[in-house]
RODO-2510 file (C-alpha; in nm, 4 decimals, decimal comma):
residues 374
     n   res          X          Y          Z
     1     x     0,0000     0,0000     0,0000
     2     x     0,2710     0,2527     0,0341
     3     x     0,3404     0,2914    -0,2899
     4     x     0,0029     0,4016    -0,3947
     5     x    -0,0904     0,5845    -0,0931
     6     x    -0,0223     0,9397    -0,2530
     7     x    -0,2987     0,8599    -0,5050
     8     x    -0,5153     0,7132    -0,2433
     9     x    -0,5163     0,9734     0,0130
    10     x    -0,6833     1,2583    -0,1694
    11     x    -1,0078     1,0379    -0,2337
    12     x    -1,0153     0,9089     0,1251
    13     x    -0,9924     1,2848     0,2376
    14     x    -1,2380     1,4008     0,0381
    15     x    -1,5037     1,1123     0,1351
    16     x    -1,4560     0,8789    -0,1422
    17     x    -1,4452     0,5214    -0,2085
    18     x    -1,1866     0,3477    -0,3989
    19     x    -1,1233     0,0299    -0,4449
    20     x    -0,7854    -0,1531    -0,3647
    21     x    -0,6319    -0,4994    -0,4335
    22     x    -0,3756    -0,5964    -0,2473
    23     x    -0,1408    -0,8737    -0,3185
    24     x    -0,1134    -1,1023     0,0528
    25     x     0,0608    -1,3986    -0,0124
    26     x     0,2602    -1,5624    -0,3406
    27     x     0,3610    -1,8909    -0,4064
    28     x     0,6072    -1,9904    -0,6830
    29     x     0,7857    -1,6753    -0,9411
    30     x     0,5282    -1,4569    -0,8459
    31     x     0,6008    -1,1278    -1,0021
    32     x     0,4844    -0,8913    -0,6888
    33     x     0,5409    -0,9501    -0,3081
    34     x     0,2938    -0,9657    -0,0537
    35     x     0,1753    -0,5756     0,0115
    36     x     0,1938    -0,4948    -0,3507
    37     x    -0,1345    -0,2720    -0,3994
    38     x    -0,3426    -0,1551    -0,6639
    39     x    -0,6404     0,1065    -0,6434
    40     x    -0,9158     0,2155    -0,8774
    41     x    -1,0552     0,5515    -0,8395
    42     x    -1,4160     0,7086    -0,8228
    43     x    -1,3671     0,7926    -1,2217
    44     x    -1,1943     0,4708    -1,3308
    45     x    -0,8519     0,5885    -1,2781
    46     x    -0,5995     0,3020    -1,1814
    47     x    -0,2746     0,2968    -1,0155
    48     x    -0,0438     0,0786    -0,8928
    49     x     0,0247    -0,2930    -0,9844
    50     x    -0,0609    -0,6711    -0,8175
    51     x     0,1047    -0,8484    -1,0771
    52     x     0,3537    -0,6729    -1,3045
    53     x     0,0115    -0,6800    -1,5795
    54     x    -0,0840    -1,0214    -1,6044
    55     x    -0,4273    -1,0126    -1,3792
    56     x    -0,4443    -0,6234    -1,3550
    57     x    -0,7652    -0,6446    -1,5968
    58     x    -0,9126    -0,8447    -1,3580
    59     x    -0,8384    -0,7152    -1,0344
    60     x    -0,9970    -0,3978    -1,2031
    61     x    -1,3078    -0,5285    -1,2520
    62     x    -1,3451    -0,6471    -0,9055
    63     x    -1,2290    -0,3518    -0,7269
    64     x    -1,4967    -0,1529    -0,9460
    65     x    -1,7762    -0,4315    -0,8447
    66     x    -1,6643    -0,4050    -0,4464
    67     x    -1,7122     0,0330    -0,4666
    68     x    -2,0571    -0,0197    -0,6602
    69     x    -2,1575    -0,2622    -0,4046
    70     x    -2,2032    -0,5226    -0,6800
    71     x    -1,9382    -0,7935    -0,4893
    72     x    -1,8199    -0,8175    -0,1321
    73     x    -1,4563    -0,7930    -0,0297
    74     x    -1,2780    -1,1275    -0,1359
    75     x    -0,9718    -1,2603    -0,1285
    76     x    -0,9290    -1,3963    -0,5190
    77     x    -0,6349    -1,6939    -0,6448
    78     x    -0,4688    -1,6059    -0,9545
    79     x    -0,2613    -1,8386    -1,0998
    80     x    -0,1473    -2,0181    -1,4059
    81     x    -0,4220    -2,2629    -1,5889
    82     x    -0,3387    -2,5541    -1,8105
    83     x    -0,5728    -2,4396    -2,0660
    84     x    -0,5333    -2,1201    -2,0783
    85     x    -0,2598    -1,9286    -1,9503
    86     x    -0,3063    -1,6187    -2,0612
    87     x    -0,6449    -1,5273    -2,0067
    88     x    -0,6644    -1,4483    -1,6387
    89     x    -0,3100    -1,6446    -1,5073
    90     x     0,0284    -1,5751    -1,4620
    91     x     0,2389    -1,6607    -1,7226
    92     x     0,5608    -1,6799    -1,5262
    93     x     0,3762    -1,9517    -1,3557
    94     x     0,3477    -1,8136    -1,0413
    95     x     0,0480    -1,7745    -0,8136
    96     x    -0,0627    -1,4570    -0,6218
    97     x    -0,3223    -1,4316    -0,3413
    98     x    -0,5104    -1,0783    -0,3882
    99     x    -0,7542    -0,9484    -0,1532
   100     x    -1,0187    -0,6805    -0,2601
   101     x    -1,1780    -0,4217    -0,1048
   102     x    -1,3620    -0,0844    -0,0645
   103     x    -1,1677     0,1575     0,0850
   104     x    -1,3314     0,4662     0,2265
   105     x    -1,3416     0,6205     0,5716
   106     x    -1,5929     0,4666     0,6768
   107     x    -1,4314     0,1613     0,5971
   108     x    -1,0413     0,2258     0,7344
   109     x    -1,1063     0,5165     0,9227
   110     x    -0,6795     0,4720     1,0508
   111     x    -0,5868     0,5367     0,7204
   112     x    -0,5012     0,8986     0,7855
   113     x    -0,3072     0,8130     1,0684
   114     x    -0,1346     0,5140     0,9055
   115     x    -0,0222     0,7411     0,6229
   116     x     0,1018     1,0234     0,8776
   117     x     0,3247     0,7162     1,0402
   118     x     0,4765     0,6106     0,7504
   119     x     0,5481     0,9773     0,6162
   120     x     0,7439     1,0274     0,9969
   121     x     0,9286     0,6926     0,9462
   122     x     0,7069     0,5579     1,3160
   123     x     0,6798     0,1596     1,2763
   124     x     0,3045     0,0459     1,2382
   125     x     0,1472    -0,2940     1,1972
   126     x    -0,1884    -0,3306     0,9633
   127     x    -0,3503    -0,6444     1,0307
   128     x    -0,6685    -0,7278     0,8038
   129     x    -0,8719    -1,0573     0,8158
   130     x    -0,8681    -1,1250     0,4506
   131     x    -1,0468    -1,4991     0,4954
   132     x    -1,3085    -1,6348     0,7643
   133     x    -1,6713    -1,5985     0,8785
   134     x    -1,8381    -1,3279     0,7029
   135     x    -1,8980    -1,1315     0,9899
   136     x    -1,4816    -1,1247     1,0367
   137     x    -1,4237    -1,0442     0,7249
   138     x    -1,2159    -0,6926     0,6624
   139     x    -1,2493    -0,6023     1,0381
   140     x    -0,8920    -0,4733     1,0563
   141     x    -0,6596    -0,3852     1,3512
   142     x    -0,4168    -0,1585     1,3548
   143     x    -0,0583    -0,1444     1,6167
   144     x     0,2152     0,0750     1,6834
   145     x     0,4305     0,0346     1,9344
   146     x     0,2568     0,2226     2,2115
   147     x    -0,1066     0,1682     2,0595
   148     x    -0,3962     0,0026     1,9209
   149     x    -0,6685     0,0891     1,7066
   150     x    -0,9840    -0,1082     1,5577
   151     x    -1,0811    -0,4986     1,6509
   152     x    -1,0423    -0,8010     1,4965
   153     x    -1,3734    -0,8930     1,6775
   154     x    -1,3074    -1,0559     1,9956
   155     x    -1,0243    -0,9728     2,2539
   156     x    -0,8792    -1,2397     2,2635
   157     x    -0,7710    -1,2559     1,9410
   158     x    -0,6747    -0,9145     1,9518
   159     x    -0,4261    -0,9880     2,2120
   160     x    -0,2629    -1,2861     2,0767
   161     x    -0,2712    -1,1053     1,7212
   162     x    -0,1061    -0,7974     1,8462
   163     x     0,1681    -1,0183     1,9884
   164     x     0,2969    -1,1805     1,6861
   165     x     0,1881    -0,8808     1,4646
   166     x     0,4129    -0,6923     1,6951
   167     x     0,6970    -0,9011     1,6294
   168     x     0,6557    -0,9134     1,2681
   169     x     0,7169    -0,5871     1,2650
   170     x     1,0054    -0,5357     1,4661
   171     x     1,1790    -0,7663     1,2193
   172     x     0,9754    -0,5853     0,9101
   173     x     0,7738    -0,8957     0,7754
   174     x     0,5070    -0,8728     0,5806
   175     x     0,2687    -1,1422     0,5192
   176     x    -0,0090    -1,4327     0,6470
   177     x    -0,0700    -1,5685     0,9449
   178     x    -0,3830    -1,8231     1,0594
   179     x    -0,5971    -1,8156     1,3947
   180     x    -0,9111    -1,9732     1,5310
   181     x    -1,1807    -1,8009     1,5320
   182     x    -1,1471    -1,7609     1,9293
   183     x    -0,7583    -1,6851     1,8742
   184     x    -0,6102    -1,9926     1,8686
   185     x    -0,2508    -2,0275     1,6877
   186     x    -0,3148    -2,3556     1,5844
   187     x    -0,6492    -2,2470     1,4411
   188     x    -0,6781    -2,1847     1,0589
   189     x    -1,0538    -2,0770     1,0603
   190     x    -0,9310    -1,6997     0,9914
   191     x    -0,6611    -1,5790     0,7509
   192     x    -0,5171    -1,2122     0,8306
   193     x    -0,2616    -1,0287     0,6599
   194     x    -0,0548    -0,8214     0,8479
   195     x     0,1106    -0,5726     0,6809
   196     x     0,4697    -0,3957     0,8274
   197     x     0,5570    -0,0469     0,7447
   198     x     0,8458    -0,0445     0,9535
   199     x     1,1558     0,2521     0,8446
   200     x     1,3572     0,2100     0,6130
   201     x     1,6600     0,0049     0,6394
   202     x     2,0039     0,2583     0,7223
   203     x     2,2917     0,2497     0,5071
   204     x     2,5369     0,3543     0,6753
   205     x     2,8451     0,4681     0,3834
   206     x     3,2250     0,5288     0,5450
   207     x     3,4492     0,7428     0,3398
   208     x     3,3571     1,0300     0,1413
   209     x     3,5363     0,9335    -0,1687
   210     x     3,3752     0,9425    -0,5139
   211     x     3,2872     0,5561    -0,5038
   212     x     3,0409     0,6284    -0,1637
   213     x     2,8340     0,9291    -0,3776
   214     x     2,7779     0,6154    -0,6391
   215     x     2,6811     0,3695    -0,3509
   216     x     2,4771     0,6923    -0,1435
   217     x     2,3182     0,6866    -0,4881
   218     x     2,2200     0,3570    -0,5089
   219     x     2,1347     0,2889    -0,1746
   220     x     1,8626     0,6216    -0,2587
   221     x     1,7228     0,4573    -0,5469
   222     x     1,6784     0,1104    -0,3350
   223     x     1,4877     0,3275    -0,0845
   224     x     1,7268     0,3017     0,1718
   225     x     1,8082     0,6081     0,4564
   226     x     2,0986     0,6596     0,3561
   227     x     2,4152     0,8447     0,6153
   228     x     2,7668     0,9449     0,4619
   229     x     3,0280     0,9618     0,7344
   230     x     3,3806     1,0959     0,7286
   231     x     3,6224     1,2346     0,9722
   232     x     3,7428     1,5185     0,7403
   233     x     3,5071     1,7783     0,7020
   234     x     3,6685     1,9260     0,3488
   235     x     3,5250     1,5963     0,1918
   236     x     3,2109     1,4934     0,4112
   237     x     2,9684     1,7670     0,3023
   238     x     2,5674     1,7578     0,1501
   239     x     2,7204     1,9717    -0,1665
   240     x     2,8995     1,6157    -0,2391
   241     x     2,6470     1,3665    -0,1730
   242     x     2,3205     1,5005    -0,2496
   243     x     2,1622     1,1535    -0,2520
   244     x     2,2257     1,1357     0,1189
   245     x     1,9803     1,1771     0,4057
   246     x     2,2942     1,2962     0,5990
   247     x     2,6492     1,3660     0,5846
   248     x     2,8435     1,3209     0,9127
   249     x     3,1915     1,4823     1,0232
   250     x     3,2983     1,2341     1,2791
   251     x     3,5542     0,9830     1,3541
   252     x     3,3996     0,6774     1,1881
   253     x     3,4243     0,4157     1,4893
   254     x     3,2812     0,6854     1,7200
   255     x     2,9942     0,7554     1,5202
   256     x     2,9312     0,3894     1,4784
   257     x     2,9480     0,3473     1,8634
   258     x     2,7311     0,6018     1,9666
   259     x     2,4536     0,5237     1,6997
   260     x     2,4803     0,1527     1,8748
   261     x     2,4694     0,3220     2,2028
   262     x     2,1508     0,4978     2,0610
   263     x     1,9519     0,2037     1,9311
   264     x     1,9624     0,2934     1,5904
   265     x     2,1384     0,0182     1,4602
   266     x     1,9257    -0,3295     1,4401
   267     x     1,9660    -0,6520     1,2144
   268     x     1,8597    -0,4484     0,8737
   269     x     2,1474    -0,2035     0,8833
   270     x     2,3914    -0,2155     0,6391
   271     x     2,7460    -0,0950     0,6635
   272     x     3,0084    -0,0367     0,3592
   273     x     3,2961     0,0585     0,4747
   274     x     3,5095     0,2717     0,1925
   275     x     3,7965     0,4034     0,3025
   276     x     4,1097     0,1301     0,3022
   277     x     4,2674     0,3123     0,4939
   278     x     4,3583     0,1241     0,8181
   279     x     4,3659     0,4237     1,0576
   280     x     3,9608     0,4361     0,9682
   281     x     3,9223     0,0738     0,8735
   282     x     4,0590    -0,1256     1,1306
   283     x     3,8542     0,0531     1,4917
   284     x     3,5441     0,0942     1,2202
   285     x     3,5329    -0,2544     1,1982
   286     x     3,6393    -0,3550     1,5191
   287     x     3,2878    -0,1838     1,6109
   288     x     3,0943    -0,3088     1,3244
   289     x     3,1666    -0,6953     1,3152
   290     x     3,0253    -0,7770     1,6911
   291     x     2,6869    -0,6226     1,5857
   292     x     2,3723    -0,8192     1,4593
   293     x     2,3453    -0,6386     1,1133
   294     x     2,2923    -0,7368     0,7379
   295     x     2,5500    -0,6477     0,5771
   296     x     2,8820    -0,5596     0,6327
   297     x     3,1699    -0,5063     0,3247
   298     x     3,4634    -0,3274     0,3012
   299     x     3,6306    -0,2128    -0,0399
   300     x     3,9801    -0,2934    -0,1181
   301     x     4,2572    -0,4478    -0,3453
   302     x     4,2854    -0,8378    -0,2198
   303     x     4,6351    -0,7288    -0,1035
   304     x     4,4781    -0,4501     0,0793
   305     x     4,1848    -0,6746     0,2719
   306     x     4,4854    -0,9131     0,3363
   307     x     4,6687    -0,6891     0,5383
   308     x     4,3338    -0,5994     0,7046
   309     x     4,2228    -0,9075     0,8470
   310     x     4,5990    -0,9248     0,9806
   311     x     4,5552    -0,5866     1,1649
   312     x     4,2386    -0,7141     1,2777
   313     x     4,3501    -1,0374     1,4170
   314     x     4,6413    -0,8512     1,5830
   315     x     4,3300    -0,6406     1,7235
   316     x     4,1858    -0,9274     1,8469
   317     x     3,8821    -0,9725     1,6253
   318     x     3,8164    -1,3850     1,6090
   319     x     3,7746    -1,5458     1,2861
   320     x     3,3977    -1,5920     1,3390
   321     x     3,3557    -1,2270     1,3422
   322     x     3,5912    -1,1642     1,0482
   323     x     3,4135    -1,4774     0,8537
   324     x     3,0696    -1,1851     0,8563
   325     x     3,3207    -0,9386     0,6469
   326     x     3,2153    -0,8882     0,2646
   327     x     3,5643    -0,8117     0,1220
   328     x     3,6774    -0,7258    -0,1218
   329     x     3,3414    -0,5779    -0,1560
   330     x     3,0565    -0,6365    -0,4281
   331     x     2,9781    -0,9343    -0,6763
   332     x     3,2175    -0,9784    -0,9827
   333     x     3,0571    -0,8030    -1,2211
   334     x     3,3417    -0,6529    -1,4138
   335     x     3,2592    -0,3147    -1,2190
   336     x     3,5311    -0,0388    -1,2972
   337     x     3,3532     0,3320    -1,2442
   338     x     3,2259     0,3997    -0,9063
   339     x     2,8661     0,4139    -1,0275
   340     x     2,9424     0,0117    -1,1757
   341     x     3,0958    -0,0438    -0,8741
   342     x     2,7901     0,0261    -0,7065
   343     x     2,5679    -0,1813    -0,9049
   344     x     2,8064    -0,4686    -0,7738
   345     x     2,7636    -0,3630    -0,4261
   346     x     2,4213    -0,3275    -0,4348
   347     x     2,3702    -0,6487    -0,6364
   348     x     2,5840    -0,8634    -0,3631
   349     x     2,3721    -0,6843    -0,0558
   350     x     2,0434    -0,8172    -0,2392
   351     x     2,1890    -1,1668    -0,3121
   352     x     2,2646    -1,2105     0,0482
   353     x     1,8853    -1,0701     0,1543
   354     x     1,7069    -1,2806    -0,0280
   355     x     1,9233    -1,5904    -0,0599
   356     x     2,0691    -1,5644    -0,4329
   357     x     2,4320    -1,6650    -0,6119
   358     x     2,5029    -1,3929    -0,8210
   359     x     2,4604    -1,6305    -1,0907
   360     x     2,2678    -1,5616    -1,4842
   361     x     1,9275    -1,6427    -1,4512
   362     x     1,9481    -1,8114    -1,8542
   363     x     2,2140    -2,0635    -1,7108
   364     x     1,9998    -2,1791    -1,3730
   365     x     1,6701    -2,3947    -1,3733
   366     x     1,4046    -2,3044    -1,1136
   367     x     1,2112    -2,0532    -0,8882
   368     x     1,3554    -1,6409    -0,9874
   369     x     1,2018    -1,5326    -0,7056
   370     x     1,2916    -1,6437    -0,3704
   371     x     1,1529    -1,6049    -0,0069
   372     x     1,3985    -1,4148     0,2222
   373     x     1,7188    -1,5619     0,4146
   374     x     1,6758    -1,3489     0,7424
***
């Protein structure tokens, strides 16, 4: 939904009803990932995408039948058919769970404040029953993490929803998740999707050289929040890194330590380290490879990460710590100008999130898409 919700919001405001479909669980090369939304407006007007274009026709059509009151929300099963795979299925072979619905506020009256959460970057939970007793059906509930708002119907499921819906979101899933119609977790009588608009993951760049405005840049574009840091202030400034959220004069292993210190580092943060230089390098990383993050690489010859990991072990760092260390950094990809170099960096940091080899799709057999490692 958060892709859409600038189109979305000025209809809800204004008291109208849109329809949305909204992609809640995939199975197989599915070509959009549970969350994926797609709204039709008062007038007909359509935006977003469920499917990349292969059941967007359809999806239409139901989202205008929900608003006219012709069809009741549904979750629908799209997926491939032996006889005729390109009339309503997915020809990548995939299969996509899409639930429909009216949207106004009468109907997700948190909407507003949802949106104002996710515009401030505050963590919230949306959990919708998308499959169960008609009289469950699209009762929604919505959690931060000092709050609740709406009912899933009873309290007890409330409370044993808001625990693992919680949770989900702390580590930023999105997806399904089964109860009894009491609450039970062994229960499959009620499907819910809960949705996770946690903050974006950090990137946290070291080294203001001309490779980190390439990787600042990238790490933008992937919709990462993105922080430049440098100790010398005649090369860490906005002016050269524009696609940064910030640029930070500081001793790198300080600034790493008090940001731990702070709680703003969790298991989602990514660290590239730029600088080979071992001054910066070696305390940077002596801070960075104890933590619980996703990602952390360091550029540099193979002679120069060599002499690193010696430094380090003469630091003290054990080998199960240095074993986490991405160096030198980036998948071989031929990369030689920073912004190529970048690709490679941000190709190696999605490999590792979602459990893929670098390898060319035309020489492997098998699922594209994959479910995530962490």
């Amino acid at each position: 939904m958060r892709e859409i919700l600038d189109d979305l919001l000025p209809w809800w405001e204004s008291g109208e009803t849109v329809g949305m479909g909204t992609v809640v669980a995939t199975f197989r090369s599915a070509p959009r990932p549970p969350g994926a939304s797609m709204i039709v407006g008062p007038e007909g007007e359509a935006f977003g995408s469920v499917s990349g274009g292969c059941v967007e026709g359809t999806v239409y059509e139901e989202a205008q039948q929900v608003v006219a009151g012709e069809s009741q929300s549904a979750m629908h099963r799209y997926g491939i058919s032996d006889d005729d795979a390109f009339s309503v299925g997915l020809t990548c072979g995939g299969i996509l769970d899409v639930y429909v619905e009216p949207v106004s506020k009468q109907t997700f009256p948190e909407l507003g404040e949802i949106a104002k959460s996710i515009d401030e970057h505050e963590p919230v939970a949306v959990v919708t029953v998308v499959s169960g007793p008609e009289d469950r059906l699209g009762k929604r509930l919505v959690l931060w993490n000092d709050r609740v708002s709406g009912s899933l119907g009873l309290e007890r499921l409330d409370a044993a929803v808001s625990e693992d819906a919680l949770g989900m979101l702390a580590a930023g899933r999105t997806g399904i998740v089964h109860y009894g119609v009491d609450g039970e977790r062994r229960g499959d009588d009620l499907t819910l999707f809960v949705a996770s608009y946690a903050p974006p993951r950090r990137m946290l760049v070291f080294g203001a050289i001309d490779f980190a405005a390439a990787v600042a840049r990238m790490g933008s574009f992937l919709g990462h929040k993105v922080t430049v840091c440098d100790a010398r202030p005649v090369f860490a400034t906005a002016k050269r890194f524009p696609d940064a959220d910030e640029v930070v004069v500081d001793w790198p292993h300080r600034y790493l330590k008090a940001e731990v210190e702070a709680g703003r580092i969790d298991d989602r943060t990514i660290i590239c380290v730029l600088t080979h230089d071992p001054k910066f390098d070696v305390p940077l990383l002596q801070e960075a490879l104890p933590l619980n993050v996703a990602y952390i690489g360091a550029m540099g010859s193979r002679r120069t990460h060599d002499d690193r990991l010696e430094r380090l072990r003469e630091a003290g760092v054990p080998e199960d710590q240095l074993e986490k260390l991405s160096s030198p950094i980036g998948l071989d990809l031929g990369a030689r100008t920073p912004e190529e170099t970048a690709v490679s960096i941000a190709a190696e940091i999605i490999a590792l999130q979602w459990g893929g080899d670098g390898a060319r799709l035309s020489e492997l057999d098998g699922r594209i898409h994959r479910d995530a490692e962490r």
